[in-house]
C-alpha positions in Angstrom: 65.8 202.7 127.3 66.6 205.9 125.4 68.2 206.8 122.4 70.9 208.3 124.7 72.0 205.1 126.1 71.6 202.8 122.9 74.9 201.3 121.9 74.8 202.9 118.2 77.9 200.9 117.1 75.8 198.2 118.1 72.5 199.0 116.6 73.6 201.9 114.0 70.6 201.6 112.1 66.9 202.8 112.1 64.0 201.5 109.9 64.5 203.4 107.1 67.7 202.6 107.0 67.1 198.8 107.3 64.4 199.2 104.5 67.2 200.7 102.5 70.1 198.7 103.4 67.6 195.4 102.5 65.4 197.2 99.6 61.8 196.2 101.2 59.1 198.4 102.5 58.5 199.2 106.3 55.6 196.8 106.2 57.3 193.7 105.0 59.8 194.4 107.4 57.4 194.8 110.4 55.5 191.8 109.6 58.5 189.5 109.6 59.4 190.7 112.8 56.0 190.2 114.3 56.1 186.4 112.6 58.9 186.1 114.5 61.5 185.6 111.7 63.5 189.0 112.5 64.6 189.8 115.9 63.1 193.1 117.5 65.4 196.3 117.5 66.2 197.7 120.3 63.2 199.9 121.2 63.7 203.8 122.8 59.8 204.1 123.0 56.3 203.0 121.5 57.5 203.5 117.5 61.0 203.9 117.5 64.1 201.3 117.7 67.2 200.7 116.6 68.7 197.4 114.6 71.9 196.4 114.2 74.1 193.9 111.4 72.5 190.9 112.7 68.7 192.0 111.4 70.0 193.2 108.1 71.7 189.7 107.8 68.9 188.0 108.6 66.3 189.7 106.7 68.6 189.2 103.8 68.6 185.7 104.7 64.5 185.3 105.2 64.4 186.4 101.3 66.9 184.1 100.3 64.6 181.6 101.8 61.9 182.4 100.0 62.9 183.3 96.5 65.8 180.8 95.4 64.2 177.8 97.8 60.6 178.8 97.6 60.3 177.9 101.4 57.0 178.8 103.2 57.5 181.5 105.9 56.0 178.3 108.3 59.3 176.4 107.4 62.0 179.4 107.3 60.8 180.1 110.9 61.1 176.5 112.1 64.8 176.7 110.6 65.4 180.0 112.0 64.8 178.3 115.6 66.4 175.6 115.3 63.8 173.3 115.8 66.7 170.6 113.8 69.0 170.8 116.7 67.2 167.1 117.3 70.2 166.0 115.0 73.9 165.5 115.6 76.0 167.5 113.6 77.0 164.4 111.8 73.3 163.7 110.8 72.6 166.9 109.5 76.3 166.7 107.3 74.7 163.7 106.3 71.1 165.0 105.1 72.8 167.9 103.3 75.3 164.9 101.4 71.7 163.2 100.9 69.7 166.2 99.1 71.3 166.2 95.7 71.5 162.8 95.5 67.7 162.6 95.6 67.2 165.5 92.5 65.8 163.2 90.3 62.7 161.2 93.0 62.4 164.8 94.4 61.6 166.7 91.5 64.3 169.2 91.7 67.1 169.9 89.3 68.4 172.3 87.1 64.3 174.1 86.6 64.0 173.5 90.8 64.4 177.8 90.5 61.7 177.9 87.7 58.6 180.4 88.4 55.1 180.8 86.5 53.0 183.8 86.6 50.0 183.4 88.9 47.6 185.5 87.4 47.4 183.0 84.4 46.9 179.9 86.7 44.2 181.5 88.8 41.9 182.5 86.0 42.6 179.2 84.1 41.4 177.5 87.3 39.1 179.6 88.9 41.0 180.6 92.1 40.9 183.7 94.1 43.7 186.1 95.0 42.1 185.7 98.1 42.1 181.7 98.0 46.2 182.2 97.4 46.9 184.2 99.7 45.6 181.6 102.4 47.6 179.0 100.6 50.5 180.9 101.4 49.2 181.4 105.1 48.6 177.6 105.6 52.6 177.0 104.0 51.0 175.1 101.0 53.4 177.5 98.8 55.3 180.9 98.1 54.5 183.7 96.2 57.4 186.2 95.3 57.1 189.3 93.3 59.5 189.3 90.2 59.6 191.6 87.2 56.4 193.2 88.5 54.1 190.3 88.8 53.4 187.7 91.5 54.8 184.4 90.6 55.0 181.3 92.1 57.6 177.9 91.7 57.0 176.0 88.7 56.4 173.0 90.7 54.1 174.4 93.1 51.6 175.6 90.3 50.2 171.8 91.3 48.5 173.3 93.9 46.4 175.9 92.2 45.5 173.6 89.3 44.4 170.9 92.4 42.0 173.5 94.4 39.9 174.7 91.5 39.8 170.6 90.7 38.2 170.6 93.8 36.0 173.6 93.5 35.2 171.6 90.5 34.0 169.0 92.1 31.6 170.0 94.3 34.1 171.3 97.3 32.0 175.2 97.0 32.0 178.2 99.0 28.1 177.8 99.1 28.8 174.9 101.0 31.0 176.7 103.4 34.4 175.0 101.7 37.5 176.7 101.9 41.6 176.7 101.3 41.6 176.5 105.2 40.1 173.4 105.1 43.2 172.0 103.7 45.1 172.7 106.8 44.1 169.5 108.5 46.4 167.6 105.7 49.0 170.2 105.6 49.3 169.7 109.4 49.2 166.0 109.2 51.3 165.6 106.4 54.2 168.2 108.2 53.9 165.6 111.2 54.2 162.5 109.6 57.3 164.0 108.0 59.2 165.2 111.3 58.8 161.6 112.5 59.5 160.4 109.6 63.1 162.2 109.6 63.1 161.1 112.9 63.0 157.6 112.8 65.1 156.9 109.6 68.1 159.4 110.0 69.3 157.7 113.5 69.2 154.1 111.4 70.9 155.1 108.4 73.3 157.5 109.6 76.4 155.1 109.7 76.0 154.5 106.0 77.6 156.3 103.5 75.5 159.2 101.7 75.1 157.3 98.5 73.5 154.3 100.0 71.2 156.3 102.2 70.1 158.1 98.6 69.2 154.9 97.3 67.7 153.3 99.6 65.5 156.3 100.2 64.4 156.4 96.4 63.3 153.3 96.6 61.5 153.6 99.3 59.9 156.8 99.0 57.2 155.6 96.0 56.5 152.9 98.5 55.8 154.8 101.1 53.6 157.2 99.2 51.6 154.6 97.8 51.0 153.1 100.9 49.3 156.5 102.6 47.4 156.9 99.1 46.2 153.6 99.4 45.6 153.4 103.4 43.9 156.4 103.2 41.0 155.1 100.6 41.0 151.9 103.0 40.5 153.7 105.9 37.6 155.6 104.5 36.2 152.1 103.0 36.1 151.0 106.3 34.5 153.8 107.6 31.4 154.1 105.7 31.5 149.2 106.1 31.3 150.2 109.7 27.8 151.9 109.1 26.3 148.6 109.0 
């Protein structure tokens, strides 16, 4: 296809107009198009395409994402495809009536937009730029840049404070440990929640939103204590199986 036969009401704009139109550089732009969050232009050769409305909307919509919701890229692209069509549109109506109901046993409110200045948590616990930027890759949390510093959601700073705990502890890069490592719980954990959802929202979904709230708030701490605690049982069991 050539720039000849490109429908330009279609797909007015180039790059540097989308990196305008949006206010990020060409390589933010490029790499969320090859993480598949942004559509592709429509290409007239190796480096040169054109975009249209739709791409400006969505990039827009990618950095909404991240910076008032704090969502890992991971999670905006699961959105982005749709992967909750699994639910009626009644369910989801429901799950949306659901969320602010559960501010208070989610930890969200009124600070849920709150940011902290990562420079300041990493020295205080002995973390790497390079160790956040993989905690970003594995979805563990968002970094946005605001005011000219990297910053991350107030109640994500957890997760810094929790890795140098566990450098602390003996967890060393002598010994070959790394943020990586963390992905085998990141990847459970995302797992356990899709069935999860899956299980409970066909059961409760003829119940009115306020009920469903409830009921989940008081099952949630249960539920968390129960992998906390079947966890450490499982690994006593383990090591009483050595004989």
């Amino acid at each position: 296809m050539t720039s000849e036969t490109i429908d330009r009401e279609r797909y007015p704009y180039r790059m540097r107009d989308l990196c305008e139109l949006t206010g990020l550089d060409r390589q933010t732009v490029h790499f969320y198009i090859q993480q598949g969050l942004v559509p592709e232009g429509c290409k007239t050769g190796r480096n040169m395409a054109y975009y249209g409305p739709e791409h400006v909307e969505r990039i827009r919509l990618v950095r909404q994402l991240q910076h008032e919701r704090f969502l890992p890229l991971k999670a905006i692209r699961a959105m982005l495809e749709g992967r909750d069509d699994t639910f009626t549109p009644e369910q989801r109506a429901l799950l949306a009536d659901v969320r602010p109901r559960l501010a208070a046993v989610l930890g969200q409110g009124e600070d849920e937009r709150e940011t902290v200045a990562v420079a300041e948590l990493l020295v205080a616990h002995g973390v790497s730029r390079k160790e956040l930027a993989a905690m970003e890759s594995l979805g563990l949390l968002t970094t946005v840049q605001a005011g000219g510093e990297l910053r991350i959601a107030a109640q994500d700073a957890w997760m810094i404070e929790l890795w140098g705990s566990l450098r602390a502890a003996g967890l060393s890069r002598e010994l070959g440990f790394e943020v990586e490592d963390l992905g085998i719980y990141e990847e459970a954990i995302s797992g356990l929640l899709e069935q999860e959802v899956g299980l409970l929202t066909p059961r409760l979904a003829h119940l009115p939103a306020d009920e469903v709230a409830a009921i989940v708030q008081r099952a949630l701490p249960l539920i968390t204590t129960f992998i906390t605690r079947y966890h450490l049982t499982k690994v006593r069991n383990f090591f009483s199986s050595l004989g």
